[in-house]
C-alpha positions in Angstrom: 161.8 -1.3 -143.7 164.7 1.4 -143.6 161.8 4.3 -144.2 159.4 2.7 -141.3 162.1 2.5 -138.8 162.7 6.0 -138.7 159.1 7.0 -138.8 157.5 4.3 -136.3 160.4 2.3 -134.9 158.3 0.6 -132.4 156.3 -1.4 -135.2 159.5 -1.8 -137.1 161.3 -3.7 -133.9 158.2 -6.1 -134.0 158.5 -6.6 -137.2 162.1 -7.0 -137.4 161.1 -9.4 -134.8 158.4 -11.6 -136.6 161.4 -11.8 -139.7 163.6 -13.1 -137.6 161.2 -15.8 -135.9 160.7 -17.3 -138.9 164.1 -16.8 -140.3 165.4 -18.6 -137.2 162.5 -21.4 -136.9 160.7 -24.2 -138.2 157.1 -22.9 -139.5 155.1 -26.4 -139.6 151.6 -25.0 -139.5 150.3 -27.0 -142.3 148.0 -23.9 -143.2 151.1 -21.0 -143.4 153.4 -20.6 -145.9 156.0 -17.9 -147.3 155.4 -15.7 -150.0 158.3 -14.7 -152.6 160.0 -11.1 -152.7 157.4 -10.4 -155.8 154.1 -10.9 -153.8 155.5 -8.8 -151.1 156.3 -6.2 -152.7 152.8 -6.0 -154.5 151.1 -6.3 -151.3 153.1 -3.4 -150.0 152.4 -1.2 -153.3 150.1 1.8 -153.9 147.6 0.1 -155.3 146.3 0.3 -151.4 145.1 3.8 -152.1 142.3 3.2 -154.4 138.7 2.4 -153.9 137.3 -0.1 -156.9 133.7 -1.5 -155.7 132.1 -3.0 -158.7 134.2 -5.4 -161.1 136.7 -4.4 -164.3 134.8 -2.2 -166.4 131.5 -1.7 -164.0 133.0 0.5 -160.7 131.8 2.6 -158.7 134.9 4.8 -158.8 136.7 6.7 -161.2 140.4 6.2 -162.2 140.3 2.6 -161.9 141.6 1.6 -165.6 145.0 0.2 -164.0 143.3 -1.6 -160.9 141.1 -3.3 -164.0 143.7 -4.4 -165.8 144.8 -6.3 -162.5 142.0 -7.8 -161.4 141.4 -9.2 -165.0 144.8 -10.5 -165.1 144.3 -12.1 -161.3 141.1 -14.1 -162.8 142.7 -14.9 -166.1 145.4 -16.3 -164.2 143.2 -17.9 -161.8 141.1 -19.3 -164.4 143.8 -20.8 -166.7 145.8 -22.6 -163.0 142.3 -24.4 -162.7 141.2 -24.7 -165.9 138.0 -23.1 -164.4 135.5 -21.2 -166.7 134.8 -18.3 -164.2 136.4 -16.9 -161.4 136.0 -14.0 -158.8 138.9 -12.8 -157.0 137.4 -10.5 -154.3 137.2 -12.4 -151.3 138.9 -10.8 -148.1 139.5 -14.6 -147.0 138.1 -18.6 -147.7 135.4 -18.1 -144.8 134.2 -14.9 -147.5 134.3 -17.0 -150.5 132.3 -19.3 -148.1 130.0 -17.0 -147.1 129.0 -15.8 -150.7 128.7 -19.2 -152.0 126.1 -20.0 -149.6 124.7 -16.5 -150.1 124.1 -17.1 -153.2 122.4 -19.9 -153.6 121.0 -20.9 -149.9 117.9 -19.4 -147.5 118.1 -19.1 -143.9 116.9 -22.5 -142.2 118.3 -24.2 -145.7 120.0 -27.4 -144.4 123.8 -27.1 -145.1 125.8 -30.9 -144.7 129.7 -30.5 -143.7 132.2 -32.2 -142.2 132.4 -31.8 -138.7 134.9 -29.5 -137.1 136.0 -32.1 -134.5 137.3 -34.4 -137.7 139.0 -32.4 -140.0 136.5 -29.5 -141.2 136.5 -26.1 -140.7 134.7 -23.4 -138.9 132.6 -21.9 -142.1 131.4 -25.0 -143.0 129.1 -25.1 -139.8 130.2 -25.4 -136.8 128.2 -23.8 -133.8 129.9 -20.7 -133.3 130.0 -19.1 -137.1 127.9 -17.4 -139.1 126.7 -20.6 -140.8 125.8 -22.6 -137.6 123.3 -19.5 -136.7 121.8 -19.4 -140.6 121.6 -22.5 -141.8 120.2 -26.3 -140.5 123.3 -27.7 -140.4 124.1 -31.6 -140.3 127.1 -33.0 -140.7 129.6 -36.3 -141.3 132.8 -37.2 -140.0 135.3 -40.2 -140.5 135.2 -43.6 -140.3 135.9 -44.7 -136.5 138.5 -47.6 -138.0 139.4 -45.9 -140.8 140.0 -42.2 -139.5 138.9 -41.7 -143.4 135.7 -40.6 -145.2 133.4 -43.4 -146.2 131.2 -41.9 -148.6 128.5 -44.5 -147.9 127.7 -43.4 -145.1 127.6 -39.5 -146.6 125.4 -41.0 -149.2 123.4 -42.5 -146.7 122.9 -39.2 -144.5 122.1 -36.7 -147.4 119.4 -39.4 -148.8 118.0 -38.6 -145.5 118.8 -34.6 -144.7 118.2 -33.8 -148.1 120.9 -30.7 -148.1 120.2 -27.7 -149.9 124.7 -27.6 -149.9 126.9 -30.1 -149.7 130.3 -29.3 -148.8 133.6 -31.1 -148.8 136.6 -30.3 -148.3 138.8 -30.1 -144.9 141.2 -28.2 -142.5 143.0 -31.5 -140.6 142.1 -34.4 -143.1 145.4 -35.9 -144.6 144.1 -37.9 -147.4 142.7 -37.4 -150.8 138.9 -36.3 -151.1 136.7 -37.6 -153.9 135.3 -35.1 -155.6 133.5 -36.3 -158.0 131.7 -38.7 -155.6 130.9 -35.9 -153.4 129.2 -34.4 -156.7 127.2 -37.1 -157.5 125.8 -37.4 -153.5 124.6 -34.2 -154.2 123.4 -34.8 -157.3 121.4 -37.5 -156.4 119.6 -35.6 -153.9 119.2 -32.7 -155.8 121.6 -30.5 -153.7 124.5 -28.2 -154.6 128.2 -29.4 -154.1 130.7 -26.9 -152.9 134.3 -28.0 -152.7 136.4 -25.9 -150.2 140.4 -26.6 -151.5 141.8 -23.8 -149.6 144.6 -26.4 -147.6 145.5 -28.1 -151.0 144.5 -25.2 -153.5 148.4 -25.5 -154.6 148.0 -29.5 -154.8 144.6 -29.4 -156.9 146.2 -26.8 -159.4 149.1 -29.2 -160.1 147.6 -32.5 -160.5 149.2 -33.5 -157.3 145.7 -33.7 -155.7 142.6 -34.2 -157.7 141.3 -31.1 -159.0 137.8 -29.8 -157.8 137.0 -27.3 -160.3 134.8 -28.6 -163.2 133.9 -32.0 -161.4 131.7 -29.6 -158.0 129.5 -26.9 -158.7 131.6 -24.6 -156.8 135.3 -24.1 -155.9 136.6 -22.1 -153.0 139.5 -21.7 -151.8 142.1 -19.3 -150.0 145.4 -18.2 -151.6 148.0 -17.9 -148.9 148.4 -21.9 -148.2 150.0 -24.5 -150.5 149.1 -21.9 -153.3 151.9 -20.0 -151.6 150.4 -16.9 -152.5 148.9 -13.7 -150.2 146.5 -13.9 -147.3 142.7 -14.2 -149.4 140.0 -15.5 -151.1 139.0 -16.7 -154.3 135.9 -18.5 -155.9 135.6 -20.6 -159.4 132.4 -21.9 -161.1 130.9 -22.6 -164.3 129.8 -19.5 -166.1 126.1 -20.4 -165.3 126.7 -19.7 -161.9 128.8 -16.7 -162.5 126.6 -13.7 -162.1 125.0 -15.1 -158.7 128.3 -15.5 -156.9 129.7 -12.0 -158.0 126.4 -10.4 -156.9 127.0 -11.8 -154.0 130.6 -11.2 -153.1 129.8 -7.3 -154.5 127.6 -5.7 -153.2 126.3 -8.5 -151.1 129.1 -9.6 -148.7 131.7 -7.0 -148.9 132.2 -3.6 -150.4 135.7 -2.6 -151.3 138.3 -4.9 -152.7 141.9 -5.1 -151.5 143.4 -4.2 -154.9 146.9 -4.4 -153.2 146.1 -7.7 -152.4 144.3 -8.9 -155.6 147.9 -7.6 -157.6 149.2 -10.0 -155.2 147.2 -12.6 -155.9 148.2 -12.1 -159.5 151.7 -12.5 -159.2 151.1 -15.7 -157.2 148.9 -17.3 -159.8 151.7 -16.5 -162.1 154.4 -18.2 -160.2 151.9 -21.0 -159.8 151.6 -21.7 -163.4 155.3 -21.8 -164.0 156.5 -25.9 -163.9 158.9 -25.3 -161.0 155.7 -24.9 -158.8 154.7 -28.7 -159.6 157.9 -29.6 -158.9 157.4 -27.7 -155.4 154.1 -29.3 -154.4 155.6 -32.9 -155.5 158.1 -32.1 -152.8 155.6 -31.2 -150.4 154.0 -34.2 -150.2 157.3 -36.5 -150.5 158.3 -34.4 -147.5 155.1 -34.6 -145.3 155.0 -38.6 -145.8 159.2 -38.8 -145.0 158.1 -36.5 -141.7 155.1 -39.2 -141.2 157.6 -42.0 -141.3 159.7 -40.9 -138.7 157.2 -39.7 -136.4 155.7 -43.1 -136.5 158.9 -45.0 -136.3 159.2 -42.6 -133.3 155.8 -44.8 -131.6 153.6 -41.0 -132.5 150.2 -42.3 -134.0 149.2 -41.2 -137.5 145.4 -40.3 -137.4 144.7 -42.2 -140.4 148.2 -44.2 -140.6 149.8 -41.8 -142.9 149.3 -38.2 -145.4 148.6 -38.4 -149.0 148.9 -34.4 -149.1 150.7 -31.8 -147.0 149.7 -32.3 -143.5 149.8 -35.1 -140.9 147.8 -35.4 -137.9 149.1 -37.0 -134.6 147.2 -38.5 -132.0 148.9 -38.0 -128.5 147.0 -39.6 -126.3 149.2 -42.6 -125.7 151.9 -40.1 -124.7 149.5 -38.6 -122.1 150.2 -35.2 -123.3 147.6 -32.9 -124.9 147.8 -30.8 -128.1 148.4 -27.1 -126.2 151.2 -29.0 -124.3 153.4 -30.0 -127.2 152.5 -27.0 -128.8 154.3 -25.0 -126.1 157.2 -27.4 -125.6 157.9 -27.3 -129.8 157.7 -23.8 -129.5 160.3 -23.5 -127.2 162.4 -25.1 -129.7 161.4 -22.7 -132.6 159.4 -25.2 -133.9 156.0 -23.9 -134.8 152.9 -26.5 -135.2 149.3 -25.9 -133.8 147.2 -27.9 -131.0 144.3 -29.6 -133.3 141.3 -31.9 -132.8 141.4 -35.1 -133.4 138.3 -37.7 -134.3 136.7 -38.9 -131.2 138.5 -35.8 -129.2 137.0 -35.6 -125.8 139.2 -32.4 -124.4 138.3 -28.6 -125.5 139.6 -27.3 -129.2 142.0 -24.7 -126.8 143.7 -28.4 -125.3 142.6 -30.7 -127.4 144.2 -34.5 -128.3 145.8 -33.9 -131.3 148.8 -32.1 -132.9 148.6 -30.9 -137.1 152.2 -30.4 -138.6 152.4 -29.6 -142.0 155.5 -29.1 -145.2 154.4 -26.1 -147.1 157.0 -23.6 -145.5 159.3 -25.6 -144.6 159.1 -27.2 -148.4 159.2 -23.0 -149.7 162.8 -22.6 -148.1 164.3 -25.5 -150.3 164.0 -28.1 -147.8 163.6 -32.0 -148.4 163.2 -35.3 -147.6 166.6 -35.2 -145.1 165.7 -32.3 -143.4 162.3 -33.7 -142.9 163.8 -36.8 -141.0 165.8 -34.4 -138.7 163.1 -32.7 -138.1 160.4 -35.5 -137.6 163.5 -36.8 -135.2 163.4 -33.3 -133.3 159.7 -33.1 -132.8 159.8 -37.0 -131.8 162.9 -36.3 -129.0 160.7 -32.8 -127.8 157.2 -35.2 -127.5 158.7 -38.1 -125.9 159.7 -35.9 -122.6 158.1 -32.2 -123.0 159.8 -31.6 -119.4 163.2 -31.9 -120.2 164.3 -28.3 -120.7 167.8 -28.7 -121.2 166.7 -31.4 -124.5 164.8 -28.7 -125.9 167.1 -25.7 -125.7 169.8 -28.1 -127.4 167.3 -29.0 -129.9 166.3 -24.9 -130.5 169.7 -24.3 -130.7 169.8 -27.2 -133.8 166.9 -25.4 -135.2 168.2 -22.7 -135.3 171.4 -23.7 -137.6 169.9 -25.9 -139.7 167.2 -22.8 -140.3 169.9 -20.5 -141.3 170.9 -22.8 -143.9 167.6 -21.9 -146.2 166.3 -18.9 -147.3 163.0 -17.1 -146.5 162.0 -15.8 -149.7 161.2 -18.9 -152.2 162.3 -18.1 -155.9 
């Protein structure tokens, strides 16, 4: 940043800043991650300067030969991570590969069936206040009230009955394995499309160390900056017969430009994805988010669910009598970064809210493991049990703050 800093040194303080936040923290948001030097330095290339509407070999613009071969090396990559027969790699963000998918192949008024918001979904599946809650009839499941998991008899049971023109799965604060294939053959059985949105466990579903959407749901969306460790952005796979319908409608009929700096970027991710090391990193992700779960349970936190198979873990704290934005704050102040999240049943606003959602992808990217994990679940625990005790949590920031400096930034 030795060029900005003498050019704009005000947004090179902040972002001097921001490095050394997370250099000197704990990033637990289960739906951040780092990026290596290599996807940095492509999202910070020239290939910013250039206009490329259209795809490889069809733009609008000339002098696009190099940003072709890019993009056709993004969805070659892409396709070979997923075994997936086609993919478009043009979306600014999931809610865009979203938004294209039920573009394509849904009418205003169509009835759309999600999982709610309030139990583990995500806003662009149909919640109220997006774009899809205004289009589209929506009506959606949730989790078992014992359970805290999905019981697809009941999902069954409700699209029987809706008769959804889109079924989608997939979720934002759900820490166990989805079905896909039984989602697949709900919709089937009613004559409905299935989209699967991986975007939390994109990394997971590549490796095996999830169940893999792609060829099992008629469509696969998913974002690229989560556990696929990758830069902030979109991406869609599908069979080929569904291929022209979705590209139509991410170009020209969602979005015009593509971010080319960002679809480089996305390249090099999907290469570092398919090297074996990256299994070996998601592997570690989930051993660390279920070492993180024990302790915080040992600790008396409750598990939504009673546990994680993936990367994130979801705590009740209403037996503590504190809500989510309050132990949001008080981790905070120890440089310990998670985010306030509904829980099932919640019965306080999403901006207070019940529930806490910690997750292992960052954390995991700076080489940490299954020790760290346990200090860590221990620091969180100590924070929770008394978020008034000021003098615990600047001893426990302090303790962050060394055991951060341990582990690089940048994963290899």
């Amino acid at each position: 940043m030795s060029y900005l800093a003498t050019t704009d040194s005000e947004i090179a303080d902040i972002i001097e800043k921001e490095r050394l936040r997370q250099t000197n923290g704990l990033e637990l948001i289960a739906s951040e991650n780092l990026v290596s030097r290599a996807v940095l330095e492509a999202m910070g290339s020239i290939m910013t300067n250039k206009y490329a509407e259209g795809y490889p070999g069809k733009r609008y613009y000339g002098g696009c030969e190099f940003h072709d071969m890019a993009e056709n090396i993004a969805r070659d990559r892409l396709k070979q991570l997923f075994g997936a027969e086609h993919a478009n790699v043009q979306p600014h963000s999931g809610t865009q590969a979203n938004m294209a998918v039920y573009f394509a192949y849904m009418n205003l008024g169509d009835t759309l069936m999600s999982m709610k918001l309030s139990q583990g979904g995500h806003l662009s599946h149909g919640s109220p206040v997006s774009f899809t809650g205004k289009f589209y009839k929506v009506v959606q499941y949730g989790v078992d009230p014992e359970t805290e998991m999905i019981d697809y008899g009941v999902v069954e049971e409700m699209a029987r009955k809706e008769k959804p023109k889109m079924l989608v799965c997939g979720a934002s604060a759900y820490s166990r394995t989805i079905d896909f294939k039984a989602f697949q053959e709900i919709a089937d059985s009613v004559g409905a499309y299935c989209m699967a949105d991986i975007a939390h466990i994109a990394g997971l579903c590549a490796t095996g160390t999830h169940p893999n959407s792609v060829n099992v749901v008629d469509f696969t969306t998913t974002t690229t900056h989560k556990t696929l460790r990758g830069p902030r952005g979109g991406a869609i796979m599908c069979d080929n017969e569904y291929a022209q319908a979705i590209d139509k409608a991410v170009f020209p009929g969602m979005q015009g430009g593509p971010l080319m700096h960002t679809i480089t970027a996305k390249a090099v991710c999907f290469k570092e994805a398919l090297r074996p090391s990256f299994k070996d990193y998601c592997i570690q992700v989930i051993k660390n988010a279920r070492a993180m779960a024990e302790v915080l349970g040992d600790n008396g936190l409750r598990l939504v669910s009673g546990g994680t198979d993936n990367h994130l873990i979801l705590l009740d704290l209403t037996a503590q009598g504190i809500t989510g934005l309050e132990a949001e704050v008080a981790l905070g102040k120890a440089g310990i970064t998670v985010n306030k999240n509904t829980i099932p049943n919640e019965n306080r606003s999403p901006f207070v809210t019940s529930g806490l959602r910690v997750g292992t992808p960052a954390v995991t990217s700076r080489g940490m493991k299954e020790p760290e994990m346990r200090i860590i679940g221990e620091y969180i625990s100590t924070i929770l049990k008394d978020i008034k005790d000021e003098s615990r949590i600047k001893k426990i920031g302090k303790e962050v703050e060394t055991l951060s400096s341990r582990y690089t930034l940048y994963p290899e």
